[in-house]
Every structure is written in structure tokens, then in C-alpha cells.
N, C-alpha and C positions, 0 to 999 in steps of 0.2 A: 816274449812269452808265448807257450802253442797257445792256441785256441782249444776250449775245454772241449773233450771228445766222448766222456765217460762220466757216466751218472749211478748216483747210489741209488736204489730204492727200495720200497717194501710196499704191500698192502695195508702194513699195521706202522706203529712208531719206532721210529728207529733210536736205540739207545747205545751210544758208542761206551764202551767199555776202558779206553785208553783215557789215564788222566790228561786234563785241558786238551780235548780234541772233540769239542762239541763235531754231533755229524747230523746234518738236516736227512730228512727222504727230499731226492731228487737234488741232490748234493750234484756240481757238477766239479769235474775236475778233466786237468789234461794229461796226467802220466795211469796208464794202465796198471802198472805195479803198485803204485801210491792209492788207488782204488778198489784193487783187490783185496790189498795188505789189509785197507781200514772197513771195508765191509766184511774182511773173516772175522776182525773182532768186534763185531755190531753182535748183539742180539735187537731183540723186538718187545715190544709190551703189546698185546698178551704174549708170554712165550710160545716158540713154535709156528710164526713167519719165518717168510722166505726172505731173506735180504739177496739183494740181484745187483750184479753191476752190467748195465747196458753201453755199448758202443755207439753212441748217440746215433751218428753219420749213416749206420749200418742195420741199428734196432737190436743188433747181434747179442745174447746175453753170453759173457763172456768166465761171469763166474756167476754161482749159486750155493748159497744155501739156505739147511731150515734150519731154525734158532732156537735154540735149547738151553733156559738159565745155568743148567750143569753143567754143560757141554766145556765150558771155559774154565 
């Protein structure tokens, strides 16, 4: 199995939106699409964080957004 390379995170709580796919902040994982995918559909508590997926190894933030209850 890789070695996890890529982390979920927020300033605020991270609330996963996909049924049974609890998601922590600072979730780590090893596939870059499997991290993207599950932080486009994070929102945040309060609405209007940023949920970020960082490339551990590099700091490099590779995807971004800000969280909006509607937005989904």
C-alpha cells in the first residue's frame, strides 16, 4: 500500500457530505483523486471555510475550496 501523501483540511469542521464516509481535518490519504473527489464534497461548520487538500511531502495545496451549505 503507498504511503499516505495527501491530507484533507480546514480551519473550521469538516462535514463530509457522502453517505458512510465520515471525513476527519487532517485526514490523510495516499491517492490524489480519492482526496480531491472527497474534499469537493466536504462542506464546513460554520458555512464558508476553505477545505484544502495539501501534498504532504511538498506543503503544495493542490486543490481548494470555500464551502457553501447551497453550493451542493
Amino acid at each position: 500500500m503507498d504511503k499516505p501523501a495527501y491530507r484533507i483540511e480546514s480551519a473550521h469542521r469538516i462535514v463530509a457530505t457522502l453517505p458512510r464516509s465520515p471525513l476527519y481535518n487532517g485526514e490523510l490519504l495516499a491517492d490524489r483523486d480519492l482526496a480531491v473527489s472527497l474534499a469537493a464534497k466536504c462542506k464546513t461548520e460554520p458555512p464558508g471555510g476553505v477545505v484544502k487538500v495539501v501534498h504532504v511531502p511538498t506543503g503544495e495545496v493542490v486543490f481548494s475550496k470555500t464551502s457553501e451549505w447551497g453550493a451542493l
